[in-house]
SEGULUM-769468 format. One record per residue: residue in three letters; y, z, x of N, C-alpha, C in turn. Coordinates in Angstrom, 1 decimal, m for minus. Each point is the difference from the previous one (the first is absolute). Example, Ala and Ser with C-alpha at 12.3 -4.5 7.8 and 13.67 -1.06 7.14 Angstrom:
# residues 2
(rec "ala", (m5.7, 7.8, 13.2), (1.2, 0.0, m0.9), (1.2, 0.0, 0.9)),
(rec "ser", (1.1, m0.7, m0.4), (1.1, 0.0, 0.9), (1.1, 0.8, m0.8)),
This chain:
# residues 78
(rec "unk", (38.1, 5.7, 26.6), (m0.2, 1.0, m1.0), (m1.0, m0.5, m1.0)),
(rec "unk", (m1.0, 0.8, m0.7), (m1.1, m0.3, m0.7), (0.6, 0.6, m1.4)),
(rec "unk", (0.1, m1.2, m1.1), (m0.2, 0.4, m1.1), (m0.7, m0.4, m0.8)),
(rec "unk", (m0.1, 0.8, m1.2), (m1.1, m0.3, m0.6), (0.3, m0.5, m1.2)),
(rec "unk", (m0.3, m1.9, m0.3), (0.8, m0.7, m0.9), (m0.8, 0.0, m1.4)),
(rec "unk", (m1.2, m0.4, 0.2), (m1.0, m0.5, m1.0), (m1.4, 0.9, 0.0)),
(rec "unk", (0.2, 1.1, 0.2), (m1.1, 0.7, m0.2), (m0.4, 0.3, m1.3)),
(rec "unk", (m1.6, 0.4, m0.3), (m0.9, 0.4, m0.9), (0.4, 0.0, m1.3)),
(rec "unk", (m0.3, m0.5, m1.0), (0.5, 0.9, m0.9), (m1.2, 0.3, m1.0)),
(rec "unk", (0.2, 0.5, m1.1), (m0.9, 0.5, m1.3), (0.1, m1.5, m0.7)),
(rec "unk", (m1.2, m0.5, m0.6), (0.2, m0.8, m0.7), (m0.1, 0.2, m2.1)),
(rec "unk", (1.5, 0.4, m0.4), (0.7, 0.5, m1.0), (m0.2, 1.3, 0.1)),
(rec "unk", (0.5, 0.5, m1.4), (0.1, 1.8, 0.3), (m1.2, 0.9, m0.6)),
(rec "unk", (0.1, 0.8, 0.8), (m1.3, 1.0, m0.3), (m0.3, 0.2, m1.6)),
(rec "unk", (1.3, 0.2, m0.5), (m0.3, 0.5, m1.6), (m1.2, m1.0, m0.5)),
(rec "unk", (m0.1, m1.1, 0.4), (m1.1, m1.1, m0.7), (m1.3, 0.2, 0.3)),
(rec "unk", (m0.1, 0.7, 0.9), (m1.0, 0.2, 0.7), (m1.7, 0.5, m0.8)),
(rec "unk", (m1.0, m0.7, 0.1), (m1.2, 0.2, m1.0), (m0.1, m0.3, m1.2)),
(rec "unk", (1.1, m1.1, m0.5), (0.1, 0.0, m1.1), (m1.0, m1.4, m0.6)),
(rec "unk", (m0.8, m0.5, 0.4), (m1.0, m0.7, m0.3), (m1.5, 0.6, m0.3)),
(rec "unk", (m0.2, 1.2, 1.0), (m0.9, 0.9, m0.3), (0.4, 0.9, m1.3)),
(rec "unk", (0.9, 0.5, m0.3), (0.3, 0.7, m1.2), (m0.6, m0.8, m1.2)),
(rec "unk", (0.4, m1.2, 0.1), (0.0, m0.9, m1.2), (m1.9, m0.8, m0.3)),
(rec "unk", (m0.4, 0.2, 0.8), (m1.7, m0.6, m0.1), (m0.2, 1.1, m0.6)),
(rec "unk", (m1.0, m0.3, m0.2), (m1.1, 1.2, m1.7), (m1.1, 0.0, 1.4)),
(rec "unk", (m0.7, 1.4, m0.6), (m0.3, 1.2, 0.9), (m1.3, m0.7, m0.3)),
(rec "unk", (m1.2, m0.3, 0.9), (m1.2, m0.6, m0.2), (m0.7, 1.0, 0.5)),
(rec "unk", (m1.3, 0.7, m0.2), (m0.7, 0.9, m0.2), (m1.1, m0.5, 1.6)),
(rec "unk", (m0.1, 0.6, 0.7), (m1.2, m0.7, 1.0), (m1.2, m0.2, m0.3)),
(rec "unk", (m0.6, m1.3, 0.2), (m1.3, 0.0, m0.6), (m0.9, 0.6, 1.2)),
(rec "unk", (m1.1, 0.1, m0.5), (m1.4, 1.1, 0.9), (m1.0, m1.2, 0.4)),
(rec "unk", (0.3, m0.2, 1.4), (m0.5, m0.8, 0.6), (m1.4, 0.7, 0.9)),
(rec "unk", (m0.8, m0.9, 0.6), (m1.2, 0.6, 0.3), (0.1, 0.3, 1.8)),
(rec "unk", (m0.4, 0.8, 0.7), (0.1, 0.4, 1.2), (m0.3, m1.0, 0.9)),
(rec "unk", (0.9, m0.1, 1.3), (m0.2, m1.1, 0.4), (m1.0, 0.8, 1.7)),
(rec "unk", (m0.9, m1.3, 0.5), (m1.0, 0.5, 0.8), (1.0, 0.3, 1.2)),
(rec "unk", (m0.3, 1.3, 0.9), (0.0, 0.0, 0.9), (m0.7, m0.1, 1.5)),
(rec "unk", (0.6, 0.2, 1.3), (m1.2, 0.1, 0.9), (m1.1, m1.0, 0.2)),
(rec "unk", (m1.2, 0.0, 0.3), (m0.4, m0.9, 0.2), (m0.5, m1.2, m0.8)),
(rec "unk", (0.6, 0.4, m1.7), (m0.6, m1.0, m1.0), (1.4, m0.9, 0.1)),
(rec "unk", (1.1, 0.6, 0.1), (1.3, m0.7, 0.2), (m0.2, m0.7, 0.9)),
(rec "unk", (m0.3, 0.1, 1.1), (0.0, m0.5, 1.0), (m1.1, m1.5, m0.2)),
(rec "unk", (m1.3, 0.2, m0.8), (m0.8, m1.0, m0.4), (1.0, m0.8, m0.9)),
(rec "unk", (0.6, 0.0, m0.8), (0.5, m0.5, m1.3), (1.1, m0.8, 1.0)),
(rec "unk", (0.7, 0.1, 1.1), (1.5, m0.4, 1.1), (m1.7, m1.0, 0.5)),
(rec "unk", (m0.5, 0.3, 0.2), (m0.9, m1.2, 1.4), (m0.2, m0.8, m1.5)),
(rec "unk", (m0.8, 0.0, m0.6), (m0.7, m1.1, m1.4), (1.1, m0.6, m0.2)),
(rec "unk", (1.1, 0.7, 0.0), (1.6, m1.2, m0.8), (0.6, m0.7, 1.3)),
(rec "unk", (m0.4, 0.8, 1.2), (0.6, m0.9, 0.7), (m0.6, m1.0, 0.7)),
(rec "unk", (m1.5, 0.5, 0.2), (m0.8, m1.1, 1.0), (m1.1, m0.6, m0.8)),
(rec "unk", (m0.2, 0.1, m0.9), (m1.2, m0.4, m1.0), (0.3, m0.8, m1.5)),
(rec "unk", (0.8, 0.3, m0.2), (0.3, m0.8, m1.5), (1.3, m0.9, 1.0)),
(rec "unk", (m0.1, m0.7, 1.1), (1.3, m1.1, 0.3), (m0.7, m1.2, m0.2)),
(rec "unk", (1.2, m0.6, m0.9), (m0.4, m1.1, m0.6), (0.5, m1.1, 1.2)),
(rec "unk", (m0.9, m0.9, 0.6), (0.0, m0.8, 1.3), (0.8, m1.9, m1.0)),
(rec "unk", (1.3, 0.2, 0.8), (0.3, m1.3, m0.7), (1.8, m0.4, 0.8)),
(rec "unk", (0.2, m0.9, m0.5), (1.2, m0.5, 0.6), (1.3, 0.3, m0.2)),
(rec "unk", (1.0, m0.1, 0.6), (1.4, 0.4, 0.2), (0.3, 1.8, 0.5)),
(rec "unk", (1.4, m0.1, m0.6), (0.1, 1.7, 0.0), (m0.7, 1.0, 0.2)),
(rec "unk", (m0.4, 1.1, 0.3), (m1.1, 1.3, m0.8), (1.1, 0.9, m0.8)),
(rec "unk", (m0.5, 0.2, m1.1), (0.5, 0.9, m1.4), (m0.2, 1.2, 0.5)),
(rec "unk", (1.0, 0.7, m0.1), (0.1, 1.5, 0.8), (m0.5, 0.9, m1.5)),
(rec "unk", (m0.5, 1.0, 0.9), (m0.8, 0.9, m1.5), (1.1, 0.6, m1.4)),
(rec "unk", (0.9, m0.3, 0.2), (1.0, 0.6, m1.4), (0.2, m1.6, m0.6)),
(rec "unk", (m0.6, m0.9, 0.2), (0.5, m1.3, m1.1), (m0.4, 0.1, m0.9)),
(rec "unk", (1.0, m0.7, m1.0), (m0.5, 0.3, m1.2), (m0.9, m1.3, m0.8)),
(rec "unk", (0.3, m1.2, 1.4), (m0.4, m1.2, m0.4), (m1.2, 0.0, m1.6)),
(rec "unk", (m1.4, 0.7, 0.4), (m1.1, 0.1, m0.7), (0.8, m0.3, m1.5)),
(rec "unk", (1.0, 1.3, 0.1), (0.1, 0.7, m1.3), (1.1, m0.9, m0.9)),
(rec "unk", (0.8, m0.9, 0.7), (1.4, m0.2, m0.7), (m0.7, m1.2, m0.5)),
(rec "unk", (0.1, m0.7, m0.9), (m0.3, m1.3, m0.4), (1.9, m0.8, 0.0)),
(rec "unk", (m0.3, m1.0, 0.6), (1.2, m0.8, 0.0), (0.1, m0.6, m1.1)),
(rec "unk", (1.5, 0.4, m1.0), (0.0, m1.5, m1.0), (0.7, m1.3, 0.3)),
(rec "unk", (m0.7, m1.0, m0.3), (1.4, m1.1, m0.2), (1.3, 0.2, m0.5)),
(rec "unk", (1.0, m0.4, 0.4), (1.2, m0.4, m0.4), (0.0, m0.9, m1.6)),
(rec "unk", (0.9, 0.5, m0.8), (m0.3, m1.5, m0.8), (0.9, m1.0, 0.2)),
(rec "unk", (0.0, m0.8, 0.0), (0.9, m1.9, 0.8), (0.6, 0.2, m1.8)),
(rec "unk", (1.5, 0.1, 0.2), (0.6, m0.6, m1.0), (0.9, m1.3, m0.1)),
């Protein structure tokens, strides 16, 4: 006979539900500029992919790293 011991459950109760989104302050969308479609898109996907690759050693850095951007700090040694 099949029962059913440890099935699914909710993780806590609904009443809590959204309550992180309630609590953040409402930010207004900023007005960003149109992004190319068609065949300029298509130019802008080939330039990032086959033209600006930087030719060098180890790994390859997949296009969403943030390496460029993050600067690493030291630790301070206490």
């Amino acid at each position: 006979r099949w029962r059913a011991l440890n099935m699914g459950k909710v993780h806590g109760s609904l009443s809590r539900a959204g309550k992180v989104r309630d609590h953040t302050p409402k930010v207004e969308k900023q007005a960003k500029h149109k992004k190319p479609t068609g065949r300029a898109k298509h130019r802008l996907l080939y330039n990032k992919r086959f033209l600006n690759v930087v030719v060098g050693f180890g790994k390859k850095k997949g296009p969403n790293s943030n390496e460029k951007k993050v600067e690493k700090k030291p630790a301070d040694k206490q």
